[in-house]
Every structure is written in C-alpha cells, then in structure tokens.
C-alpha positions in Angstrom: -19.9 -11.0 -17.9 -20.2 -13.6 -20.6 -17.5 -15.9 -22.1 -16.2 -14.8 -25.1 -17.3 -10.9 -24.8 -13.9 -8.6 -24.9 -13.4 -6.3 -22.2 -12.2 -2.8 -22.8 -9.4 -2.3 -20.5 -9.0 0.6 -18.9 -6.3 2.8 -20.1 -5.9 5.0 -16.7 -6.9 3.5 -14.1 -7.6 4.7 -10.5 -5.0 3.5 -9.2 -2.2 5.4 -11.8 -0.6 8.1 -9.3 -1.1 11.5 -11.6 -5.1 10.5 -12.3 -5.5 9.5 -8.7 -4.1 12.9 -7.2 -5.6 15.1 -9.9 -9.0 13.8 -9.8 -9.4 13.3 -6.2 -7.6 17.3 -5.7 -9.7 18.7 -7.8 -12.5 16.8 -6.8 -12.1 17.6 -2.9 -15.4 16.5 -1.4 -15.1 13.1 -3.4 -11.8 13.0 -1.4 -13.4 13.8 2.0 -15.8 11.1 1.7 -12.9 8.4 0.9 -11.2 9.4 4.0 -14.3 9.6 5.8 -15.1 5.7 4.7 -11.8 4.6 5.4 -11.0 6.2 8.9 -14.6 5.0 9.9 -15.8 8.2 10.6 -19.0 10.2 9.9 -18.5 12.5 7.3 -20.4 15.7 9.4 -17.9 15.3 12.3 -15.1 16.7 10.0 -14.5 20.1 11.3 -10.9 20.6 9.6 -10.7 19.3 6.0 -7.6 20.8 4.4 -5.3 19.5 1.7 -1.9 20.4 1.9 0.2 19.4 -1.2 -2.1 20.4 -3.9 0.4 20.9 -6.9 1.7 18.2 -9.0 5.4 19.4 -9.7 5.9 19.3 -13.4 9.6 18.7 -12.8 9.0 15.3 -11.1 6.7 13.8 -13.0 9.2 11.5 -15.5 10.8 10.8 -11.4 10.5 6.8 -11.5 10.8 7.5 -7.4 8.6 10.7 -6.9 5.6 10.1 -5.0 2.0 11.3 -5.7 0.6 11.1 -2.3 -2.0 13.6 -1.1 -1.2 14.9 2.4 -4.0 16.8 4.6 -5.6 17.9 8.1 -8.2 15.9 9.4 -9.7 17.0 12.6 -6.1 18.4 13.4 -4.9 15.3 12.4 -2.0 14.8 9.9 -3.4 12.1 6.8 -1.1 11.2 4.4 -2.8 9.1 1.5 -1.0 6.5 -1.2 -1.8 4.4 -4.0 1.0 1.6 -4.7 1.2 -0.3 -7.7 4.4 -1.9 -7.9 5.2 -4.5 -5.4 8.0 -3.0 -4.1 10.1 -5.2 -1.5 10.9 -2.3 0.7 7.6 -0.8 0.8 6.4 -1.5 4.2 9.8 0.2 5.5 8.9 3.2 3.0 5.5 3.6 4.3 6.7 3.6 7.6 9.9 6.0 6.6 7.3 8.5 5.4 5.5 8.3 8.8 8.0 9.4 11.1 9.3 11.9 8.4 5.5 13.8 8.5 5.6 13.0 12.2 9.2 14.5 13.1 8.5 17.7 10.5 5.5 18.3 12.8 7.1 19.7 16.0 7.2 23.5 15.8 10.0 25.1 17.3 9.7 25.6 21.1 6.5 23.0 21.0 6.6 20.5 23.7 6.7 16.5 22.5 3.4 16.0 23.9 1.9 19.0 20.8 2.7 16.0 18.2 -0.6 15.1 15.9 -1.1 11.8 15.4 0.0 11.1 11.9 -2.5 8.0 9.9 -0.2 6.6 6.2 -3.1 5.4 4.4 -1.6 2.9 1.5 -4.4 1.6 -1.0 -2.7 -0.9 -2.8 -2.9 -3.6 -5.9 -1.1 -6.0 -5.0 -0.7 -8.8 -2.0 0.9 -7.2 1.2 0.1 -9.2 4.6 -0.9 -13.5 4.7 -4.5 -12.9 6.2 -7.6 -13.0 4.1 -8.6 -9.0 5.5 -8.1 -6.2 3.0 -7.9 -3.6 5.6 -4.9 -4.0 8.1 -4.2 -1.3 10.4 -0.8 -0.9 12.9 0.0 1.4 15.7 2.4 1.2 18.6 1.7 -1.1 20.9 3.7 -3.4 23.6 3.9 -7.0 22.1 2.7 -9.3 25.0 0.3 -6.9 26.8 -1.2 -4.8 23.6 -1.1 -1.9 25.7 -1.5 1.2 23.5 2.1 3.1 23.5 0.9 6.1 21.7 -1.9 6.5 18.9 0.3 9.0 17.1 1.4 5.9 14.8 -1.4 4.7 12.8 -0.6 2.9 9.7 -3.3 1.6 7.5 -3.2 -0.4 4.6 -5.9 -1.2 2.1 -5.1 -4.5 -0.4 -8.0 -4.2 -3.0 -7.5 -7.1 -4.4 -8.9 -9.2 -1.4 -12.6 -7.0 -1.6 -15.5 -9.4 -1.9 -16.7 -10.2 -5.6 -20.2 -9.1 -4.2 -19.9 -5.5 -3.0 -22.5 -4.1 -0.3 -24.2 -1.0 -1.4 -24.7 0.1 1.9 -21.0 -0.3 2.5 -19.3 2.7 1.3 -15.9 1.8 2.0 -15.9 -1.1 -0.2 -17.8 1.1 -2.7 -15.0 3.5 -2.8 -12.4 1.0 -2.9 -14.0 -0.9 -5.5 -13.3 2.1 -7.8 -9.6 1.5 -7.2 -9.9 -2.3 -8.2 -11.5 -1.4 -11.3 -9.8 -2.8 -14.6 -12.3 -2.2 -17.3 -14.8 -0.2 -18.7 -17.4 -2.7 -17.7 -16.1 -2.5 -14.0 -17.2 0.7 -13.7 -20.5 0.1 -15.5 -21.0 -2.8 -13.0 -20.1 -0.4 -10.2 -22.4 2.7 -11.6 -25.7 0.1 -12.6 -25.7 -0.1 -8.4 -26.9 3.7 -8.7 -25.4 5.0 -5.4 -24.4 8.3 -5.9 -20.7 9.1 -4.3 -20.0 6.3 -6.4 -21.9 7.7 -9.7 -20.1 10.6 -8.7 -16.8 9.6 -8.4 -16.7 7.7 -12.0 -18.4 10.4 -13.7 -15.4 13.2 -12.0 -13.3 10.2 -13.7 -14.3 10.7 -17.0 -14.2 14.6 -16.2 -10.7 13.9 -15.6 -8.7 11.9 -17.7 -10.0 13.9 -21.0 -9.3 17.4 -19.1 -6.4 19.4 -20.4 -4.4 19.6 -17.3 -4.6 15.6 -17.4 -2.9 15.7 -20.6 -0.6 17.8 -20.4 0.6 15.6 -17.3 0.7 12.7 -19.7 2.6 14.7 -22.5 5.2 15.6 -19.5 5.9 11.9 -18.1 5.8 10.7 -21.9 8.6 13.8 -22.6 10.4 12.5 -19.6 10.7 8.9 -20.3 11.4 9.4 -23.7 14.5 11.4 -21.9 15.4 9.0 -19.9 15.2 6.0 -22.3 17.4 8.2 -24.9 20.1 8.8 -22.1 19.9 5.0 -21.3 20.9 4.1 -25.0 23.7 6.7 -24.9 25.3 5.2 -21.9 25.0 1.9 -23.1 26.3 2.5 -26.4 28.9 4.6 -24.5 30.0 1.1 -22.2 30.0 -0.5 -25.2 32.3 1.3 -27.6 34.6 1.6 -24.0 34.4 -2.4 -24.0 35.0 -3.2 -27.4 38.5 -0.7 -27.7 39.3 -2.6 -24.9 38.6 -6.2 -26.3 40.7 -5.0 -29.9 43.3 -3.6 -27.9 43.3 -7.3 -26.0 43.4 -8.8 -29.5 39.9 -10.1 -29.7 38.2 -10.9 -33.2 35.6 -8.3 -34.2 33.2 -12.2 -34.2 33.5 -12.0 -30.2 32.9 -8.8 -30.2 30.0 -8.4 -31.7 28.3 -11.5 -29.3 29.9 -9.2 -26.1 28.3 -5.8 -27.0 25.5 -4.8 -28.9 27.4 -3.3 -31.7 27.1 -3.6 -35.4 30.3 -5.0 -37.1 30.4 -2.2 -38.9 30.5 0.0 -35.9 33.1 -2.4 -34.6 35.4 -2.4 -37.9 35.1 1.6 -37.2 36.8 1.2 -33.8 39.5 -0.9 -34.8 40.2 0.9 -37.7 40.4 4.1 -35.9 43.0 2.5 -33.4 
C-alpha cells in the first residue's frame, strides 16, 4: 500500500463475536473448512459435522460477559470455537473453565468415565497471549518431566493472529483462513481476494452477504438497544450516589463550592438539595 493513501477501516470485522457466529452458522461448509485447516485434518475424513448452538439469544446480546462461541461434533468429537478481542487477564483460566465445563456436561448418566469425548477449545485471538514467536500453541495433559500423554481428552488450542507472516502461502489454507480474521481494512480483504483461492473468495464474499443481511442488523439494533440501556442505568446510579453524597456533605456543613468539585452535580442541582433540607 502506498504512503499517504487512506485505508477504509473496516467497520465489522471478523473477529466482532455476532458477525463471526452468524456468518460462519449460516455459512456452515465455510465453517467446516476452518476447522478442518485448523485441526490439521483433511476435510473428506469428516464423517460427523454438526453444530450445536446455532441461535444467537436476543436476550444476551447487550451481555458485556455472554459468549458467542460456536460449539459442534467433529468426528464424535466435542469442538468448541472462540474469537477473543479483549485481552482479558483471566482468559487463559476462562478458556480452560469452559473446557472442563463441556467436558464434565458430557458424561451421560450411567456412562462409564472412559465414554468421555475428547473436548478441543479452539481460541482465535487479536491480541498477544504466549512469549514464543508461533501463532498456533496447542496444550494437553501431559506429565511435566516425562511428556507422557495423560489423556488427549484436553486439547486446548490457541490461535494469536497477530504473529501470521506478512507474506501468506496460498497453498496454506490455515493461514489463509486466519488471515481473514487479521483483516482491518477494506484493502485487506482486497489483498487477500487478488490471491484468487477460492475458500478464501468465498469466505469474504459470505462476508459482505452478511453484514448487510437483515438478521445482522437487527443483531446490531439489539446490542445498540442494550447499551443504550445500560449506559442510561449507569447515569442514574451515578447521579443517584451523587445526590446521596452531596445531602450528606450539606448535612456535614460543606460549601455547595466543594461540592460541586466532589460530585458531578450542577450548583444548581446542589442549591436544590440544600434547599430542600
């Protein structure tokens, strides 16, 4: 890209939670190629392909703390997919929460321990997780000094997209896929769609499909409803706190002056407290 040419910025990107779970739920076979590229396998020698959280709850979409992972059955396997954003502190604990809640939940009543599926977190993220130049770690349970294999029900992988080479490998589909989640601007994905593979071509076009579709935006309107909620609840407790502090501070005998610098009252709405006392 030349100096001095603005970028168009992408307004949803791949990696925003509702966009990621609609497109790649409605878009099923785009999401069986992902997982295919990212647990290494051939896509032909998934027998079992079946996605198990479909719905998007309209009811948790303004949740700052709901998650918009897409669970499935791989090959009798339980796959529980992520993107992260934020850089949480606690988020390796959380990934690894969510693993033995999916792995616990799996044991049918009467079952025997040894009917558990192994259960792979998958966690694409944006953001700096591990102090190795790799983007793809992977964990399991194994004994420190020998590395023998405990079990390979516990597979947690973790995808940091910002460490993906500059130069991406047509012929590598992972990093094709994942280069869709690194994505910024508009002119990423003209970069990434001039390479002319087509689960790539695909996967932008479904994109575009997407984030102009109805049920996108009614998504939008909901979380947009929702935080305006939340933000409007916010100011009334504040405002509440406040008007609690200040009868306190008049009763105290403070000067309307200090008042004022303690809440975020006007000193009119302050002269209305104390005249009211």
């Amino acid at each position: 890209m030349q100096a001095g040419i603005a970028l168009t910025e992408l307004k949803y990107k791949f990696t925003y939670d509702t966009l990621f779970k609609l497109l790649f739920v409605k878009y099923p076979e785009l999401l069986k190629r992902l997982v295919a590229a990212i647990l290494g396998i051939a896509i032909d020698s998934i027998s079992e392909f079946l996605i198990t959280n479909t719905e998007i709850p309209p009811e948790v979409i303004g949740d700052k703390f709901c998650k918009l992972d897409i669970s499935m059955i791989v090959n009798g396997q339980r796959v529980n997919l992520e993107v992260q954003v934020e850089n949480e502190k606690d988020y390796r604990e959380r990934s690894l929460y969510h693993w033995a809640r999916v792995y616990s939940s799996a044991l049918k009543v009467g079952s025997p321990y040894s009917s558990l599926p192994r259960v792979i977190i998958i966690s694409i993220v944006d953001f700096l997780m591990f102090n190795c130049p790799e983007y793809r770690s992977e964990f399991g349970a194994f004994e420190i000094n020998r590395h023998e294999l405990l079990s390979d029900k516990l597979s947690m992988l973790y995808f940091e997209v910002r460490k993906l080479p500059k130069e991406i490998d047509k012929e590598n589909e992972l990093e094709l896929m994942l280069s869709l989640f690194r994505a910024k601007t508009e002119e990423d994905l003209k970069q990434l769609e001039a390479l002319e593979v087509a689960v790539v071509t695909q996967a932008i076009s479904a994109y575009r499909e997407v984030v102009v579709s109805p049920e996108f935006r009614e998504l939008e309107r909901l979380r947009a409803e929702a935080r305006s909620n939340e933000a409007s609840a916010l100011n009334h407790a504040r405002s509440q706190r406040d008007i609690e502090i200040a009868k306190r501070l008049l009763n105290a005998g403070d000067t309307v002056d200090k008042i004022i610098t303690i809440t975020d009252l006007t000193r009119a709405e302050v002269e209305g407290l104390r005249d009211a006392e």
